[in-house]
C-alpha positions as CSV (number, residue, x, y, z in Angstrom):
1,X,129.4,232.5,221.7
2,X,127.9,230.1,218.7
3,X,130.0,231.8,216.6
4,X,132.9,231.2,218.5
5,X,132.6,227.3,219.2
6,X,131.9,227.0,215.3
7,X,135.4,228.7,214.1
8,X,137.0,226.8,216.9
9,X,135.9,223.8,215.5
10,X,136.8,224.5,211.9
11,X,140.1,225.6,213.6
12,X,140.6,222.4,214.8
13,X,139.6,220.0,211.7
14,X,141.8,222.7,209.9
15,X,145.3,221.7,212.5
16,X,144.1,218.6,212.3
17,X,143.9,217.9,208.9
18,X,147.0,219.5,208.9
19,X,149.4,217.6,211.1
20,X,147.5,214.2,209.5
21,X,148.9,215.2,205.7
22,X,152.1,216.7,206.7
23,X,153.0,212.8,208.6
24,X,154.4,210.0,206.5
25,X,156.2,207.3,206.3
26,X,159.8,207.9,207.0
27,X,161.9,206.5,203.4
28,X,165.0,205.1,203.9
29,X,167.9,205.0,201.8
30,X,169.4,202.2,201.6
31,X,173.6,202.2,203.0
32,X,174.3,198.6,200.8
33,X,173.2,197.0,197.8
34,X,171.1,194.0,197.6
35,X,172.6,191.5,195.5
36,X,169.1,192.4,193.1
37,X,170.7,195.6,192.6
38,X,173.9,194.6,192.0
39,X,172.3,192.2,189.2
40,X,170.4,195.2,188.2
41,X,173.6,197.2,188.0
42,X,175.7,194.9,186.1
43,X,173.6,194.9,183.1
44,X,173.8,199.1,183.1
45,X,177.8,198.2,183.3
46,X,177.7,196.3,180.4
47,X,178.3,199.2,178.0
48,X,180.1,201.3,179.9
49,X,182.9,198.2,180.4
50,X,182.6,197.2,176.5
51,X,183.9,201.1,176.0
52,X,186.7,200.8,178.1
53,X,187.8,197.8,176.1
54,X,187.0,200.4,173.0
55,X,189.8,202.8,175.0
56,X,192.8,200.0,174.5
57,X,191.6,200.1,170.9
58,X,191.8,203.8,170.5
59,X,195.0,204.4,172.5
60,X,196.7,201.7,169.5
61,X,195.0,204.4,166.7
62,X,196.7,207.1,169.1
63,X,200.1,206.0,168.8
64,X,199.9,204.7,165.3
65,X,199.0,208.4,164.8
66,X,196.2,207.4,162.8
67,X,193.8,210.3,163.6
68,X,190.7,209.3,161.3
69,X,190.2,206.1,162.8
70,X,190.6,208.0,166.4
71,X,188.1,210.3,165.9
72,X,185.8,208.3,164.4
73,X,186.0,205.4,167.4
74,X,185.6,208.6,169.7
75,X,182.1,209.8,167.7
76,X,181.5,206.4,167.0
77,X,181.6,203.5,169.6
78,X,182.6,206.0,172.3
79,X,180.2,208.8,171.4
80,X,176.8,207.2,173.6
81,X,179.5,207.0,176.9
82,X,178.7,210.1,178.7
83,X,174.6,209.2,178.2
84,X,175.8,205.5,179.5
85,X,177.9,206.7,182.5
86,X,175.2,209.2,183.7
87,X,173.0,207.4,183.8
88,X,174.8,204.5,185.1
89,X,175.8,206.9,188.1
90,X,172.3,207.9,189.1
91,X,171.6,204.5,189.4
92,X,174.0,203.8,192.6
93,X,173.1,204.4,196.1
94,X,173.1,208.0,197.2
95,X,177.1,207.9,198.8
96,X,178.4,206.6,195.4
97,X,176.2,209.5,192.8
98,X,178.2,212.3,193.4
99,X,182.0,210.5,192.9
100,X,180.4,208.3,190.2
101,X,178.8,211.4,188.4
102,X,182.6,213.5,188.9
103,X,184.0,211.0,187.3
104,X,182.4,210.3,184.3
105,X,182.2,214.1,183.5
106,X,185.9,213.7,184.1
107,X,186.1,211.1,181.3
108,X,184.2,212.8,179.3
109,X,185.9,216.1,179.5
110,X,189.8,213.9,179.0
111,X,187.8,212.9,175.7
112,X,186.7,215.7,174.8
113,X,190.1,217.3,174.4
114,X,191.6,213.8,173.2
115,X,189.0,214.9,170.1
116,X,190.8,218.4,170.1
117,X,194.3,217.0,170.0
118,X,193.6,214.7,167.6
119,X,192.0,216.9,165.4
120,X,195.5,219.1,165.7
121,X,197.6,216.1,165.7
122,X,199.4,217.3,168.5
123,X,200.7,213.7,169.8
124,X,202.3,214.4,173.4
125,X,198.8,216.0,174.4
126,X,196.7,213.3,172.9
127,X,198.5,210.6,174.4
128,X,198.3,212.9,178.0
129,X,194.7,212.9,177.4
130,X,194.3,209.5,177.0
131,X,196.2,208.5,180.0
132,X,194.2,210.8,182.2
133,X,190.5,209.3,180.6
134,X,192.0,205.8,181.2
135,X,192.6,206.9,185.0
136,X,189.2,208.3,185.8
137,X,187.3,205.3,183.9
138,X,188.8,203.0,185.8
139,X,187.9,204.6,188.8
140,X,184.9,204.9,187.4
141,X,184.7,201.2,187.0
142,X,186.1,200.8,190.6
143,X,182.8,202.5,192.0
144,X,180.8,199.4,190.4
145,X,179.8,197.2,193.5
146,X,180.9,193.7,193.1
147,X,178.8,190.9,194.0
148,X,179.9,189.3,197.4
């Protein structure tokens, strides 16, 4: 009977020990950004809006057909975007990561090919290419929340 009240008891420290780790705090993810995120954010933009400019540059290389100085902005100036956008995207909220990270893989993948196409100098698919990365980055760009 000793023996029985004993592993009962450890039985119960054990469930209660139990039940006491397993509870938390209950996070919560945040639905809007505070305007300290959207301060925060802004200076992760900075990059990624100073390589858009970069893309009004490179579409004038494009249709000069000068296809050195196209490649080179793309390794160059444009060649730390994906790391940039990325990152960039894991820093929204939770609803805007998945679009945000589609996107810039999106970008990435139109420049990609825009490298492949120049590298051919196949004009009509470069300047497709281009088009289509200056779509999704801008809806990239669109994602970025705006100060109120």
């Amino acid at each position: 009977m000793k023996f029985f009240r004993s592993l009962l008891s450890l039985i119960l420290v054990l469930a209660t020990t139990l039940l006491v780790s397993c509870s938390g705090p209950q996070v919560e993810i945040p639905t809007t950004y505070s305007p300290e995120k959207i301060a925060q954010l802004q200076v992760y933009v900075q990059p990624i809006e100073a390589a858009r400019e970069q893309m009004t540059t490179l579409g004038t290389l494009l249709s000069e057909q000068n296809w050195v100085d196209s490649i080179t902005l793309l390794h160059g100036p444009l060649g730390h975007l994906r790391a940039d956008m990325l990152g960039f995207s894991r820093s929204l909220l939770p609803k805007d990561q998945d679009a945000a990270t589609e996107l810039a893989r999106e970008v990435f993948s139109h420049l990609e090919r825009l490298d492949a196409t120049a590298k051919e100098r196949l004009v009509a698919q470069a300047a497709i290419q281009y088009k289509e990365a200056l779509k999704d980055f801008d809806a990239f760009l669109n994602l970025v929340p705006k100060a109120s």
